[in-house]
C-alpha positions as CSV (number, residue, x, y, z in Angstrom):
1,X,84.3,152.2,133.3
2,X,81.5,150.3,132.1
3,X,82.2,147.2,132.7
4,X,82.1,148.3,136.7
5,X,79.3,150.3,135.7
6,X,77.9,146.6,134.4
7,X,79.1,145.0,137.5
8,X,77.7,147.1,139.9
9,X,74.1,147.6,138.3
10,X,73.7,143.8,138.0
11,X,74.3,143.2,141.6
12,X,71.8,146.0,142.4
13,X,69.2,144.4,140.1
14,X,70.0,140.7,141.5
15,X,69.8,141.7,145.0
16,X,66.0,143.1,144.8
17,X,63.5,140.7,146.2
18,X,60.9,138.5,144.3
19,X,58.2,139.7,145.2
20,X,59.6,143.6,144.3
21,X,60.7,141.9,141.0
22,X,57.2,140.6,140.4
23,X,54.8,144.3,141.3
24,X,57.6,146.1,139.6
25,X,57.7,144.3,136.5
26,X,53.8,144.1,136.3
27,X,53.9,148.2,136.8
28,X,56.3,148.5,134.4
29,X,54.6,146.5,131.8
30,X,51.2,148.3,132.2
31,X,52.8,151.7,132.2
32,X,53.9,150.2,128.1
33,X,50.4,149.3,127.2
34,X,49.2,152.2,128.4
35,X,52.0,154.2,126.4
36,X,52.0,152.0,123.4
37,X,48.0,151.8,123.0
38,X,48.2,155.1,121.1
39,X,50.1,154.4,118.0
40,X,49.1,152.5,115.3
41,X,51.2,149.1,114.9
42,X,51.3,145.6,113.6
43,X,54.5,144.1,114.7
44,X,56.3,144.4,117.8
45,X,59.4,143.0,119.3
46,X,60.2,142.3,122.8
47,X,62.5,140.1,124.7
48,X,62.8,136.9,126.7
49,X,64.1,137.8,130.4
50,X,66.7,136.8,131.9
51,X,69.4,137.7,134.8
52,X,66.4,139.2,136.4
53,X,65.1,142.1,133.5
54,X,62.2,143.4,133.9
55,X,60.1,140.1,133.0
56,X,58.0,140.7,129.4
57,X,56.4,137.7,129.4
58,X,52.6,139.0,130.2
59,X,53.5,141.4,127.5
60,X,54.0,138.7,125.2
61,X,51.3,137.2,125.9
62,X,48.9,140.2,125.8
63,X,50.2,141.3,122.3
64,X,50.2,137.5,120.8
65,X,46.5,138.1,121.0
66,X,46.3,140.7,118.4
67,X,49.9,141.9,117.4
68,X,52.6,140.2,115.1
69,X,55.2,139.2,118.0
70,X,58.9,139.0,117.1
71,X,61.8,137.8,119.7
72,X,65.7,138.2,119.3
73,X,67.1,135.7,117.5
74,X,71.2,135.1,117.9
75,X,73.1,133.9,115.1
76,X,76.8,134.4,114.1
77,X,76.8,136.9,116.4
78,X,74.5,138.9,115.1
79,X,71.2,139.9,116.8
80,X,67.8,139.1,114.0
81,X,64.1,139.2,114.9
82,X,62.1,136.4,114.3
83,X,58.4,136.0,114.8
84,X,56.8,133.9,117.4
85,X,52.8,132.9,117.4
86,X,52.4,131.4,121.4
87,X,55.5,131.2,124.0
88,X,55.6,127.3,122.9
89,X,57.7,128.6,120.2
90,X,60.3,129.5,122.1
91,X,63.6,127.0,122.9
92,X,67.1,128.0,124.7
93,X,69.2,129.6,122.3
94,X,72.6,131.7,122.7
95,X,73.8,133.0,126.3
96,X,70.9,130.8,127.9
97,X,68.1,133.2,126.5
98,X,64.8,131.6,125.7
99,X,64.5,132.6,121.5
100,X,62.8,131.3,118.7
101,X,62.6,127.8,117.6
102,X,61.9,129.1,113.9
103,X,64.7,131.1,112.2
104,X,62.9,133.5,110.1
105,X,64.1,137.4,110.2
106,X,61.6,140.0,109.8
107,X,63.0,143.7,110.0
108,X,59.4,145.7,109.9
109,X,58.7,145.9,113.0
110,X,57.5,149.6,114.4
111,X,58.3,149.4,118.5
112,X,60.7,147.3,119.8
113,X,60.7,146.2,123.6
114,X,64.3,147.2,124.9
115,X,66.2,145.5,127.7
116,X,69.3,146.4,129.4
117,X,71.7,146.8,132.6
118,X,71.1,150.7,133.8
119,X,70.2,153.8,131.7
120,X,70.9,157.7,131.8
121,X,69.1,161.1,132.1
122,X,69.9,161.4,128.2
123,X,68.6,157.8,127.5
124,X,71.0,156.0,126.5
125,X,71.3,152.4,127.6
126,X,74.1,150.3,129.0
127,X,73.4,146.1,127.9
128,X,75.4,143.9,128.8
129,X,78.6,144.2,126.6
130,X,77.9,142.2,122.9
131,X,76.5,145.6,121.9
132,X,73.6,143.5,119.7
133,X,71.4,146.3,119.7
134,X,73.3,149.1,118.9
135,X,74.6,147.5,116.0
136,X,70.8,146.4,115.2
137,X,69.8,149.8,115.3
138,X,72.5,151.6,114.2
139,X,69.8,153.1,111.8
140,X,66.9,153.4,113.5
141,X,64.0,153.2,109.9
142,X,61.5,154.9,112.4
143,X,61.1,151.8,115.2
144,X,60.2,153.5,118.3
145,X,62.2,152.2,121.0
146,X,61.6,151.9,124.7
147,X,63.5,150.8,127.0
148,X,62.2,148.5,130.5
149,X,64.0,149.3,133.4
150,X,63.7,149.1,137.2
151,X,64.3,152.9,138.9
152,X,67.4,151.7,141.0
153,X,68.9,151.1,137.2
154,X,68.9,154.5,136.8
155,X,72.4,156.9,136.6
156,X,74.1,159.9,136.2
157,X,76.8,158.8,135.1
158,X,77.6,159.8,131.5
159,X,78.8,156.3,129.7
160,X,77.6,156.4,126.2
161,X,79.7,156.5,123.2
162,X,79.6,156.6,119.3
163,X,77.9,154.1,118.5
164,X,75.8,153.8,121.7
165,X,72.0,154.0,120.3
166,X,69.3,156.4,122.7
167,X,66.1,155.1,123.3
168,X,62.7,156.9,123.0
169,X,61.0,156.3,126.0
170,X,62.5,154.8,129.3
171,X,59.7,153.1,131.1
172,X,60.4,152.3,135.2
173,X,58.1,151.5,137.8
174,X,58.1,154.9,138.8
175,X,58.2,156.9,135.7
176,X,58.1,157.4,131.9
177,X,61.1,159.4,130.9
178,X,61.1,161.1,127.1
């Protein structure tokens, strides 16, 4: 079931335009900021787009100004997070994802950026199969996590299971869901 669930939500998400992509991305990432402003926090990680996700990089950019920025880092098949100081630092790693040319984990970080193929009314997330962060935050140590989607992303469908990880906040262009 979830790998048609996969299949079907990534045509969906590859079939919206560019210019869609582009004002819904930037909505998104405003509606975080605006979210996010509130709570006190040093170190945040996010991720590097790709397969047309919601695109991150102007929140990158806006945090590298005064936040500790940390990127996902595959090795071993394990997901780390190391920290990045300006999007020069970034190479092609693992599954063609832009990560960190430096290799040093930090774990400390309070929100974390989330990613993924199509969500639920009980926010749980569907990714794209390696299940990196579920197993990442299999215990949670009190990182707020939100999770950037586009609306058409969204289900009903009840896929989750045991070790699926739920999500704090769901942000889409349309709404904040909690």
């Amino acid at each position: 079931m979830k790998s048609k669930l996969r299949k079907e939500f990534l045509n969906l998400r590859k079939e919206m335009s560019s210019s869609s992509h582009l004002l819904y991305s930037n909505e998104i990432c405003k509606k975080v900021v605006s979210l996010i402003e509130k709570y006190d926090f040093n170190k945040i990680a996010l991720y590097s787009p790709f397969k047309n996700e919601v695109d991150v990089t102007s929140l990158i950019r806006y945090f590298l100004k005064d936040k500790k920025v940390l990127l996902p880092y595959i090795k071993d098949k394990k997901m780390y997070f190391s920290r990045i100081k300006d999007l020069d630092d970034l190479e092609l790693g693992s599954y063609n994802i832009l990560k960190p040319k430096s290799f040093k984990p930090e774990n400390d970080f309070e929100i974390c950026i989330v990613p993924g193929v199509a969500f639920n009314e009980d926010k749980y997330r569907l990714g794209y199969g390696g299940g990196f962060y579920d197993r990442y935050f299999e215990v949670k140590n009190n990182t707020l996590l939100i999770g950037v989607f586009f609306e058409l992303q969204k289900t009903s469908i009840k896929f989750e299971t045991f070790n699926d990880i739920t999500l704090d906040y769901i942000i889409t262009e349309k709404n904040i869901y909690n």
